[in-house]
C-alpha positions as CSV (number, residue, x, y, z in Angstrom):
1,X,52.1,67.9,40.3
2,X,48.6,68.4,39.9
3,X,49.8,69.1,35.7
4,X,51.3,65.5,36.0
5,X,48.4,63.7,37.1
6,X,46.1,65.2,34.3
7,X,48.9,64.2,31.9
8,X,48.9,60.9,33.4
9,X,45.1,60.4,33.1
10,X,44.6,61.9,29.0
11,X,47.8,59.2,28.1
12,X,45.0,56.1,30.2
13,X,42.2,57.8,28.9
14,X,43.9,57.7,25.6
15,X,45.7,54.2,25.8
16,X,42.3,52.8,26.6
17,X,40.6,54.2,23.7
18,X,43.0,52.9,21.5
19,X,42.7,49.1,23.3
20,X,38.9,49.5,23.1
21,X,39.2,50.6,19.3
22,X,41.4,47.7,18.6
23,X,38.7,45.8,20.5
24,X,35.9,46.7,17.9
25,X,37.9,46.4,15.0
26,X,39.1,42.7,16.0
27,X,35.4,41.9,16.9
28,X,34.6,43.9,13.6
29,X,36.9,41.5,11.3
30,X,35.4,38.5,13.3
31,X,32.4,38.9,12.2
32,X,32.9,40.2,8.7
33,X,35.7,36.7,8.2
34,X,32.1,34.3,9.8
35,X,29.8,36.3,7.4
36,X,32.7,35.5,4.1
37,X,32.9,31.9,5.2
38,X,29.1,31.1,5.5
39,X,28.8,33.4,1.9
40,X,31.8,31.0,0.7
41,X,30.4,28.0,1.9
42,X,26.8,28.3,0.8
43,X,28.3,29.3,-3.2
44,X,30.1,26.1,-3.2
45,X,27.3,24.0,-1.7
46,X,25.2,25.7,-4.4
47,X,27.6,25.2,-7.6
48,X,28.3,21.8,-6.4
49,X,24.7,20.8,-6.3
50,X,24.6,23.0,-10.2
51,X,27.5,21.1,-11.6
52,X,26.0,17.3,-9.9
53,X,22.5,18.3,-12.1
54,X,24.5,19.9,-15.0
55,X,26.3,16.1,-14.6
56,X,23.0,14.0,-14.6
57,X,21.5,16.3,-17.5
58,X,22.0,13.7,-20.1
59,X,19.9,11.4,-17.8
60,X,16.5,13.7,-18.1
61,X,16.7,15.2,-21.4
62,X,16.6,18.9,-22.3
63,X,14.1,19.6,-19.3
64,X,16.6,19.1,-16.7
65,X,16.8,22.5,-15.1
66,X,14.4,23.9,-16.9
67,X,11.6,22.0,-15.4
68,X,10.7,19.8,-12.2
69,X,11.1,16.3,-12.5
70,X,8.2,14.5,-12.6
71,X,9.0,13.2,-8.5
72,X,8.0,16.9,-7.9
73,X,4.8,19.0,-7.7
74,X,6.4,22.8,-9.0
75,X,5.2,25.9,-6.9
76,X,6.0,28.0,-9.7
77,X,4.1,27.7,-13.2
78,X,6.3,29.8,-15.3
79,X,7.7,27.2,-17.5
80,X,11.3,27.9,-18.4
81,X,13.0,27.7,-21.9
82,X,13.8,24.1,-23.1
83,X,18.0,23.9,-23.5
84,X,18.9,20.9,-26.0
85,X,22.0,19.3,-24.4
86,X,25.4,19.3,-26.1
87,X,26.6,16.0,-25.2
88,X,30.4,16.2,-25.1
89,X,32.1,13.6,-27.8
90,X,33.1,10.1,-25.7
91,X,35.7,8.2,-27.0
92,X,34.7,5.2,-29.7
93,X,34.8,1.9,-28.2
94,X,37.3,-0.4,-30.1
95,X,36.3,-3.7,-30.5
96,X,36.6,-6.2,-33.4
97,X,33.3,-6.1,-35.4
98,X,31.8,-9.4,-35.7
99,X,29.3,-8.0,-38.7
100,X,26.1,-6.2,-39.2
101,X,22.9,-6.4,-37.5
102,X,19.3,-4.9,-39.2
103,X,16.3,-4.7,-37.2
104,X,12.4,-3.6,-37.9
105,X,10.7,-2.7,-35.5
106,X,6.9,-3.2,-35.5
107,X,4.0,-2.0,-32.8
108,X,3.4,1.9,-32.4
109,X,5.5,4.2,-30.8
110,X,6.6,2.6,-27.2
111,X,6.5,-0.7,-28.4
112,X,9.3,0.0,-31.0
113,X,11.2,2.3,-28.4
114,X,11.6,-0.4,-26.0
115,X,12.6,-2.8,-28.8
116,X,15.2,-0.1,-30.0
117,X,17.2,-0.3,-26.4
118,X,16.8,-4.1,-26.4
119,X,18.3,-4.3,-29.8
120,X,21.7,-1.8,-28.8
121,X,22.0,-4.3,-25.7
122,X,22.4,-7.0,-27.9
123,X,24.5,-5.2,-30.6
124,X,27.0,-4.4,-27.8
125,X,26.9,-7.4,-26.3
126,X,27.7,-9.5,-29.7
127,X,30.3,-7.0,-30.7
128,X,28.6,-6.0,-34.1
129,X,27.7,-3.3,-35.9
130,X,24.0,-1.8,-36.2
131,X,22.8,-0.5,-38.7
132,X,19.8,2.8,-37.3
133,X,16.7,0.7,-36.5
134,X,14.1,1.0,-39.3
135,X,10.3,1.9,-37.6
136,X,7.1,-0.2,-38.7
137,X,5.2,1.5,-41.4
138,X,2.6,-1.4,-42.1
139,X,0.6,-2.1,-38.8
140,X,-2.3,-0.4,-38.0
141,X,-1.8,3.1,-38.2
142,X,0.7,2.9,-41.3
143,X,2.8,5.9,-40.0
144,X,5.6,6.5,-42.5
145,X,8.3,8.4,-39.9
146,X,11.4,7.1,-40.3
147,X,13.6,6.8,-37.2
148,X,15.1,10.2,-37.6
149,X,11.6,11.9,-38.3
150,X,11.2,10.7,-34.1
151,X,14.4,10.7,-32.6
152,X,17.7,12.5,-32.9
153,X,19.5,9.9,-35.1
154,X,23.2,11.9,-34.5
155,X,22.5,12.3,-31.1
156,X,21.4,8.4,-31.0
157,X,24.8,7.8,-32.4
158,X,27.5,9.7,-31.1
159,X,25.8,9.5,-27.5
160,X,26.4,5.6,-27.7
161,X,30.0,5.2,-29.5
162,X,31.7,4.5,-26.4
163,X,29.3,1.0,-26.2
164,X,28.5,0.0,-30.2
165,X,29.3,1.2,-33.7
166,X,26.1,2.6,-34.9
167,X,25.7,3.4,-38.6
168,X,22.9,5.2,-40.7
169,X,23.2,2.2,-43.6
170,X,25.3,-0.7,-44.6
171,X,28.5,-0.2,-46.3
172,X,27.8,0.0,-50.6
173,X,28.8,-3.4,-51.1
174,X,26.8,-5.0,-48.5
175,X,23.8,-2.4,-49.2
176,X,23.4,-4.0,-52.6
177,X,24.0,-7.1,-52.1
178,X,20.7,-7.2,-49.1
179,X,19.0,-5.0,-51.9
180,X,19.4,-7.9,-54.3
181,X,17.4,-9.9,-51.5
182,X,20.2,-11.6,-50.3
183,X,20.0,-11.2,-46.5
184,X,19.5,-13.4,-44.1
185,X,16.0,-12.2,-42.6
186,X,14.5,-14.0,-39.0
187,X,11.9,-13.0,-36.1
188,X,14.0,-13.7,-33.0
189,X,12.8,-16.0,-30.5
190,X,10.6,-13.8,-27.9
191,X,11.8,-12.9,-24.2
192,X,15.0,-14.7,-24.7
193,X,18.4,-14.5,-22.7
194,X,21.0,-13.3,-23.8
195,X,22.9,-16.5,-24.3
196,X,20.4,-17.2,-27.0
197,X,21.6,-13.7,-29.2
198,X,25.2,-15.1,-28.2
199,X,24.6,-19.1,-29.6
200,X,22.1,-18.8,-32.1
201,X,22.5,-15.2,-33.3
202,X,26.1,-14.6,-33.9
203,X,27.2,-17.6,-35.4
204,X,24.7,-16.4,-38.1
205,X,25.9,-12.8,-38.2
206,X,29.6,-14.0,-38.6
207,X,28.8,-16.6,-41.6
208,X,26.6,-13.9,-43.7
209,X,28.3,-10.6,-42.6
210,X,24.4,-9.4,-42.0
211,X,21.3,-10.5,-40.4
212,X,18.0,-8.8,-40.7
213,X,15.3,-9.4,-37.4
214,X,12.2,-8.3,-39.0
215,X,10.5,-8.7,-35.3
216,X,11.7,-6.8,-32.4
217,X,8.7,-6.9,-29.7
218,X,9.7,-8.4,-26.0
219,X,12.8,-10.2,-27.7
220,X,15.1,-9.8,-24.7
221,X,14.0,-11.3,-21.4
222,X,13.1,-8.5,-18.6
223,X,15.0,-10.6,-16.0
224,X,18.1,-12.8,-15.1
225,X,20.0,-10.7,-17.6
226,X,23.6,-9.5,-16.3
227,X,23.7,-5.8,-14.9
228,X,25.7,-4.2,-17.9
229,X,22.8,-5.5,-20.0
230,X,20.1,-3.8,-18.0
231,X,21.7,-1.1,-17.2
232,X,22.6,-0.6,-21.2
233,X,18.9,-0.7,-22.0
234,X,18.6,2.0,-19.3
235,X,21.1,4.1,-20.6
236,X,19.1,4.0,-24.2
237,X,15.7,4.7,-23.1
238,X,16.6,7.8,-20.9
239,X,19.4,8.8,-22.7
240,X,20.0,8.5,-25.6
241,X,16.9,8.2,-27.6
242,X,15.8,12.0,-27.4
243,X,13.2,12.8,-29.7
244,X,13.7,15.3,-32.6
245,X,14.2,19.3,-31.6
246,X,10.8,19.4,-33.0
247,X,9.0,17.1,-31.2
248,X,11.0,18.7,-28.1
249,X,9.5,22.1,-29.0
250,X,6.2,21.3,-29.5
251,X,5.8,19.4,-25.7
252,X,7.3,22.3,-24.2
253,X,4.7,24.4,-25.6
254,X,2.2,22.0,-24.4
255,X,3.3,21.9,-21.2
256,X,3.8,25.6,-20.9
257,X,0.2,26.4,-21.9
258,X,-0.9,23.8,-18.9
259,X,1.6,24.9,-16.5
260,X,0.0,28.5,-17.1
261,X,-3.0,27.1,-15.5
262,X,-1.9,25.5,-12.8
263,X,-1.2,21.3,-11.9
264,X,-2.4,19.0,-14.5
265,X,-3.3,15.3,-14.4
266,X,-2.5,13.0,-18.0
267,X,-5.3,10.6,-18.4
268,X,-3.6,7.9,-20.9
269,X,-7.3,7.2,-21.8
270,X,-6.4,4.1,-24.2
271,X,-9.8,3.7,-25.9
272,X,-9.2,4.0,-29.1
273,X,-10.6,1.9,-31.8
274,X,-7.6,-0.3,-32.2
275,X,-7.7,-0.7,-28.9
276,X,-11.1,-2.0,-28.8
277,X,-11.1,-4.1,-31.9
278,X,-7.9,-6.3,-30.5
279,X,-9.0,-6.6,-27.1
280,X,-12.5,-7.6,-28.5
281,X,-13.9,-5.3,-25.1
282,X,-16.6,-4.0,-26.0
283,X,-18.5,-2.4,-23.0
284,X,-20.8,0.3,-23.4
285,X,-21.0,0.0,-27.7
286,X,-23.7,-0.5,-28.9
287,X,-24.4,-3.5,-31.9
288,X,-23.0,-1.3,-34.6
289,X,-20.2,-0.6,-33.1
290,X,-19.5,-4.4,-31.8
291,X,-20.0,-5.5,-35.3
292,X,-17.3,-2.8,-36.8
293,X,-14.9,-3.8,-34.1
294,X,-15.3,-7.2,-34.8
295,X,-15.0,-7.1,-38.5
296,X,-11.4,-5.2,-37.9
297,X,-10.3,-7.7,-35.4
298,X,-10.7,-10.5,-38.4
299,X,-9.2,-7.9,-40.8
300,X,-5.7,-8.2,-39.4
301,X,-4.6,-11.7,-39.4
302,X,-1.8,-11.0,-36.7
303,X,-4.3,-10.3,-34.1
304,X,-4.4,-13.7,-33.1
305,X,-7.3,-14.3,-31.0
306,X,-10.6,-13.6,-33.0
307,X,-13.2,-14.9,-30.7
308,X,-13.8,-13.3,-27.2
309,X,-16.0,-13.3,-24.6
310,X,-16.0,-9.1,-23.3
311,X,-17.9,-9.9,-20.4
312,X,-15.5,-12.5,-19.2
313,X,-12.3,-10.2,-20.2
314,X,-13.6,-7.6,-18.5
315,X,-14.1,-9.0,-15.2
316,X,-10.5,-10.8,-15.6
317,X,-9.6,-7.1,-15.7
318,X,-8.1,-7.3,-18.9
319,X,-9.9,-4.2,-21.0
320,X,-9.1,-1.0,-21.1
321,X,-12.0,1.0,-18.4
322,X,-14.2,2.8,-20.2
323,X,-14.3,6.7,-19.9
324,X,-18.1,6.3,-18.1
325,X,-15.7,4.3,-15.8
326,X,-12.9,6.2,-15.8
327,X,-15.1,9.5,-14.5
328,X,-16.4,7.2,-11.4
329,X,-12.5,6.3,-10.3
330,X,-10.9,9.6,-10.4
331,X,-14.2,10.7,-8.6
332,X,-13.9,8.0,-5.8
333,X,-10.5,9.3,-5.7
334,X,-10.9,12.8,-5.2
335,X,-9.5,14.0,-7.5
336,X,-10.2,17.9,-8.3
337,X,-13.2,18.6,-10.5
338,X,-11.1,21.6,-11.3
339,X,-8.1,19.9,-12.1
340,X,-6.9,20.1,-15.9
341,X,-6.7,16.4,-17.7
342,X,-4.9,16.0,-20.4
343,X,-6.5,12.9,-22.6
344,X,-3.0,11.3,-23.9
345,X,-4.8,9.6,-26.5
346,X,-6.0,9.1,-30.6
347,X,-9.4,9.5,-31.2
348,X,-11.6,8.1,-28.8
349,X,-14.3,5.3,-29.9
350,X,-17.8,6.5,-30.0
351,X,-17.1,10.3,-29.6
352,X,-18.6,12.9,-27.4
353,X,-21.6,10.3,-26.4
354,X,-18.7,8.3,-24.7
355,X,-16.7,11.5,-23.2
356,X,-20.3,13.5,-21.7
357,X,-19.6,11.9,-18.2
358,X,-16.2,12.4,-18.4
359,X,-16.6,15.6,-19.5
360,X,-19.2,16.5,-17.0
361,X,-17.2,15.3,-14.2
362,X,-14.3,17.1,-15.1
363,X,-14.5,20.5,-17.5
364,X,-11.2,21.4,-17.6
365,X,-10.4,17.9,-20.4
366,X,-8.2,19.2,-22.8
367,X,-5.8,17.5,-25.7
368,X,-2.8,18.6,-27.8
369,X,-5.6,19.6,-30.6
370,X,-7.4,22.1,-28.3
371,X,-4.7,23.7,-26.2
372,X,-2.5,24.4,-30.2
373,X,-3.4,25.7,-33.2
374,X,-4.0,23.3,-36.7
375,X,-0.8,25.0,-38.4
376,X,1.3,23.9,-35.0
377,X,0.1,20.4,-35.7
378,X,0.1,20.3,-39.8
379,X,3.5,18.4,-40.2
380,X,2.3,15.6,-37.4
381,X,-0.9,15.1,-39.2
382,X,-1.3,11.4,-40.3
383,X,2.2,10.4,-38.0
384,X,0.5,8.6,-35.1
385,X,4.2,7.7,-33.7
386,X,5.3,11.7,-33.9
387,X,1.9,12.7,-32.1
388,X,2.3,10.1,-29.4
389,X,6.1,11.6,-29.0
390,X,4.3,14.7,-27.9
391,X,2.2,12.8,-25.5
392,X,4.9,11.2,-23.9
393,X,6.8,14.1,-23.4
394,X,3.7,15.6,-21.7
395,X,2.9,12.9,-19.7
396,X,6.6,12.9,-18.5
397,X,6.0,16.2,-16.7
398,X,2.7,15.7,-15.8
399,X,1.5,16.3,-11.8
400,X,-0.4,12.8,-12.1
401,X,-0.1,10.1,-14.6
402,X,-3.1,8.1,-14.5
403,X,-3.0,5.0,-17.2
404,X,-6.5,3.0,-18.2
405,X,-5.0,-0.1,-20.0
406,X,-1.3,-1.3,-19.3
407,X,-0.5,-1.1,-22.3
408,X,3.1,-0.4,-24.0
409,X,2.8,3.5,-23.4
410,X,2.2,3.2,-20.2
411,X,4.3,1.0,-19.0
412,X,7.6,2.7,-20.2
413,X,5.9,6.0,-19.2
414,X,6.0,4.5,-16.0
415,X,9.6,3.3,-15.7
416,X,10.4,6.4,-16.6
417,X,9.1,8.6,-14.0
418,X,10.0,6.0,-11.6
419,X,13.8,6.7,-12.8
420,X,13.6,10.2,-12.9
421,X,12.1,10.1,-9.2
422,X,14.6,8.0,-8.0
423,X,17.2,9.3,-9.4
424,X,16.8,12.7,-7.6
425,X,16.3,10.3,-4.2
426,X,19.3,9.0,-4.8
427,X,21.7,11.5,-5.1
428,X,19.7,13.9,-3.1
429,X,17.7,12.4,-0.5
430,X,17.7,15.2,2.2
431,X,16.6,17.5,-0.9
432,X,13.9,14.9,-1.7
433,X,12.4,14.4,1.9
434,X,12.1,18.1,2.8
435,X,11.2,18.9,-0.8
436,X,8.3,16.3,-1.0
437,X,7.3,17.3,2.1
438,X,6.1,20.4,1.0
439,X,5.8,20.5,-2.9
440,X,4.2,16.6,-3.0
441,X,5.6,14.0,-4.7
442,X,4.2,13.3,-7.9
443,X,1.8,10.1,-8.5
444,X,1.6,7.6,-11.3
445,X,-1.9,6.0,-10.7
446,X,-1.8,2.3,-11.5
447,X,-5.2,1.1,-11.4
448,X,-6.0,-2.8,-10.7
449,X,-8.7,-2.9,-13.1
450,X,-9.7,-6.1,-12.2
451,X,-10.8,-5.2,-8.5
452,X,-12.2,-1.7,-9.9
453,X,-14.5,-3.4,-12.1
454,X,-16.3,-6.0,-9.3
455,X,-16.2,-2.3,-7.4
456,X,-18.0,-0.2,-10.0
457,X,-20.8,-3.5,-10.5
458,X,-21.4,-3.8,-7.0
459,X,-21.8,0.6,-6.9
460,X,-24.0,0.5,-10.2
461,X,-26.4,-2.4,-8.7
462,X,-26.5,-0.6,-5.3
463,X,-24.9,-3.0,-3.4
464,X,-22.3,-0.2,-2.4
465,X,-23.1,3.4,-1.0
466,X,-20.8,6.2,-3.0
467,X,-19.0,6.5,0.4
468,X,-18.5,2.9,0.3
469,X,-17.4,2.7,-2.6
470,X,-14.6,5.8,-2.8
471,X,-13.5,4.2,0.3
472,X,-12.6,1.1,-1.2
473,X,-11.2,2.7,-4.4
474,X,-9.0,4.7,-2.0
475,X,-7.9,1.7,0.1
476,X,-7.1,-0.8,-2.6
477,X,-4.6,2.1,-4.8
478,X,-2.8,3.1,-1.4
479,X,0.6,1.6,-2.6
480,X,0.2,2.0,-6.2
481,X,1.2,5.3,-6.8
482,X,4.1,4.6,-8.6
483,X,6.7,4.1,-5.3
484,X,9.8,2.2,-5.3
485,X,8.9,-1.3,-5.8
486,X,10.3,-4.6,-6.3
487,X,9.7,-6.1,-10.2
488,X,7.4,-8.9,-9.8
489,X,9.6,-12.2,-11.2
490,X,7.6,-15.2,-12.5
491,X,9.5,-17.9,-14.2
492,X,8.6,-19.0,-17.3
493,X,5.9,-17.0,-17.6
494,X,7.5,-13.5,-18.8
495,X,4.1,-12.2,-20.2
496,X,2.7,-12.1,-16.5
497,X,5.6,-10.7,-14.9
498,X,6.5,-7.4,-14.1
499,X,7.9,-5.6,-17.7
500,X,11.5,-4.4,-17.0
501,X,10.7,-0.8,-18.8
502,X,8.2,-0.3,-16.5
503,X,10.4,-0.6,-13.7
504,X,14.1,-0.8,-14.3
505,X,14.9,-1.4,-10.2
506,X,18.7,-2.7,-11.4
507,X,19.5,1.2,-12.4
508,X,18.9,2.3,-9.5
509,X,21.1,1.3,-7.1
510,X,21.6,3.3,-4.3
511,X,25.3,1.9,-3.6
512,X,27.6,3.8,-5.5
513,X,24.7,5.2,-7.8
514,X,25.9,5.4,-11.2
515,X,22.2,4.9,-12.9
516,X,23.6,4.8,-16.6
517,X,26.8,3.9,-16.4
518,X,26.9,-0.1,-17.8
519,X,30.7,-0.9,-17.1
């Protein structure tokens, strides 16, 4: 009996070891099956955000995933390796060709590239053929680049095949004949609708086979054109007009040796003689240097206006500040002594006697000529165009974008960081908000240089205290940082409106967010 009862109790003792074993192991499995589902779940949430960027690479160029988009303030300041994009073949669009259209550019660098993504939109939109933009070599800074010494003429091509037939020169018999002179050759009608390219423009394209526009600048209006159009333009500018591997290069370099140091701010100081000479501003030069600004202002008979009052310009806000006053604004608004400025920038008039406050503000000023050596720079010596290239790509990336004159550069320097910034809000706006949050979103400084000038009077004649004064500074830039924004629209009166490039709102949708896509 008693052996009965002890076998009784091993074979519960037993059964309940077993049940209690299976226990652990179920539990066991449980948890291993949660912990392979979360690992599951958090790879496919991270190659789904890898292949969305790999997706929107074409948008940002070869720094997308190799650097933070310019929305971003990066932690880290180990630059990574610039990857040029292989931009898979799209299909040729078919369409009958109507004839060939020429263009020449003219300006500098920003001028011609916003004319370049005008001129596609209206190549696609009259269904001809374009023959590769040819780049001004006779303005002021007689820069002989040609368009594939800049940008990457095959990638320029192929990237666009799918919206017009681009070609790198006429066909031979149509090459000779506009060789023999016989071409017709016209300045289109500036900030013009569309309709006008489609009335006036390709009836003459379809009766001579070519047409030469031997003026490009602000030749397509920057509003009330239809969304394919604008978004077309977009899909140039930030796509497919990538600069050379070279240039590429080169502003990685740059921006490596800044990163290295920490945040940098790009001080688009546009006071450069040119500069000076057209505007006819001419604060803080002395009579020597009025008189040689003057006498190069009547040199160039395109520079319209000859006789100017710099006082009054000035206080209509419409001169470039001057570094002296440059130093007192990013002073009143605190920005770092220590913080690195780039100058984005050709030679500035009057030298080191114009940069000492500047300078003394702010030691850490440094350009492309000081942070590289002269061998880096030999083959962009006496190529304005390729130097600003390197400027823009550098200003692209740069932790603050501060702009003196709104000039061309500017402006579609603007527009462009804008896009890139939005883009990211777009198709990641959690990722943007917690992000920003903690990394800071990157500013492009758009002084009103009206206001700032009646400000810096009313400091210098002591009407203002400094505190005063930084306060107001402060208060009056608040919202113009470089936010999303509306385009300012003013009928009839393009040259006072809002410039498309500088603010391209219609690619940015945030319904069904397709930012290139034109169809």
């Amino acid at each position: 009996m008693c052996r009965l009862e002890k076998s009784e109790r091993k074979r519960e003792m037993g059964s309940g070891l077993v049940k209690g074993g299976v226990e652990k192991h179920l539990k066991s499995s449980s948890s291993r099956m949660k912990l392979w589902m979360i690992r599951a779940t958090t790879s496919v949430l991270l190659w789904t955000c890898i292949v969305q960027l790999t997706a929107i690479g074409e948008t940002w160029g070869p720094r997308v995933l190799t650097v933070w988009p310019p929305c971003f303030n990066r932690e880290s300041d180990t630059a990574s390796a610039v990857v040029q994009d292989k931009v898979p073949a799209v299909p040729a669009r078919v369409y009958k060709n109507n004839g060939y259209l020429m263009v020449s550019c003219n300006g500098g660098l920003n001028q011609m590239r916003a004319a370049i993504c005008d001129m596609v939109a209206i190549a696609r939109y009259l269904n001809v053929t374009l023959i590769v933009p040819e780049l001004d070599k006779t303005s002021f800074w007689a820069d002989p680049s040609e368009f594939q010494d800049i940008f990457d003429v095959d990638h320029f091509i192929t990237s666009l095949r799918d919206e017009v037939r681009i070609l790198k020169e006429l066909p031979p018999r149509l090459k000779k004949r506009v060789e023999m002179g016989r071409v017709l050759s016209m300045p289109p009608i500036s900030w013009s609708d569309i309709s006008y390219y489609h009335n006036q423009i390709l009836p003459l394209v379809q009766k001579y086979k070519v047409v030469h526009l031997n003026r490009t600048d602000a030749r397509l209006a920057n509003n009330g054109q239809p969304l394919e159009i604008q978004k077309l333009r977009c899909r140039v500018n930030f796509s497919a007009l990538r600069f050379t591997s070279q240039i590429e290069d080169l502003g990685k370099r740059v921006i490596k040796l800044l990163r290295q140091n920490g945040p940098f701010l790009v001080l688009h100081l546009r006071y450069e003689m040119d500069m000076l000479a057209f505007s006819g501003c001419t604060q803080g030069c002395n009579k020597e240097e009025v008189e040689e600004l003057t006498r190069m202002r009547y040199a160039y008979p395109w520079w319209k206006e000859k006789i100017i009052n710099s006082d009054l310009k000035r206080k209509d806000g419409l001169c470039p500040l001057t570094p002296e006053e440059t130093a007192l604004i990013l002073r009143a608004l605190d920005i770092d002594p220590n913080m690195q400025i780039y100058i984005a920038a050709g030679e500035i008039y009057g030298g080191e006697r114009r940069m000492a406050n500047l300078a003394k503000a702010y030691p850490k000023l440094v350009r492309k000529e000081t942070l590289l050596e002269p061998s880096d720079l030999r083959f962009f010596q006496n190529h304005s165009s390729q130097m600003a290239a390197l400027d823009y790509l550098v200003s692209l990336e740069s932790d603050i974008f501060v702009p003196t004159y709104d000039g061309n550069m500017a402006k579609v320097v603007e527009g462009h960081r804008r896009f890139q910034c939005l883009v990211i809000l777009n198709l990641y706006p959690l990722m943007f908000v917690a992000s920003s949050r903690f990394l800071g979103y990157k500013k492009t400084i758009l002084l009103e240089r009206k206001l700032l000038v009646d400000l810096i009077d009313q400091y210098s004649n002591g009407s203002l205290t400094w505190d005063e004064f930084s306060a107001a500074v402060k208060e009056s830039h608040a919202d113009r940082m470089g936010g999303p924004t509306n385009r300012l629209v003013i009928p009839d009166k393009p040259k006072e409106e809002d410039y498309f490039y500088s603010n391209p709102e219609e690619c940015l949708q945030t319904s069904s967010f397709d930012p290139l896509s034109s169809t």
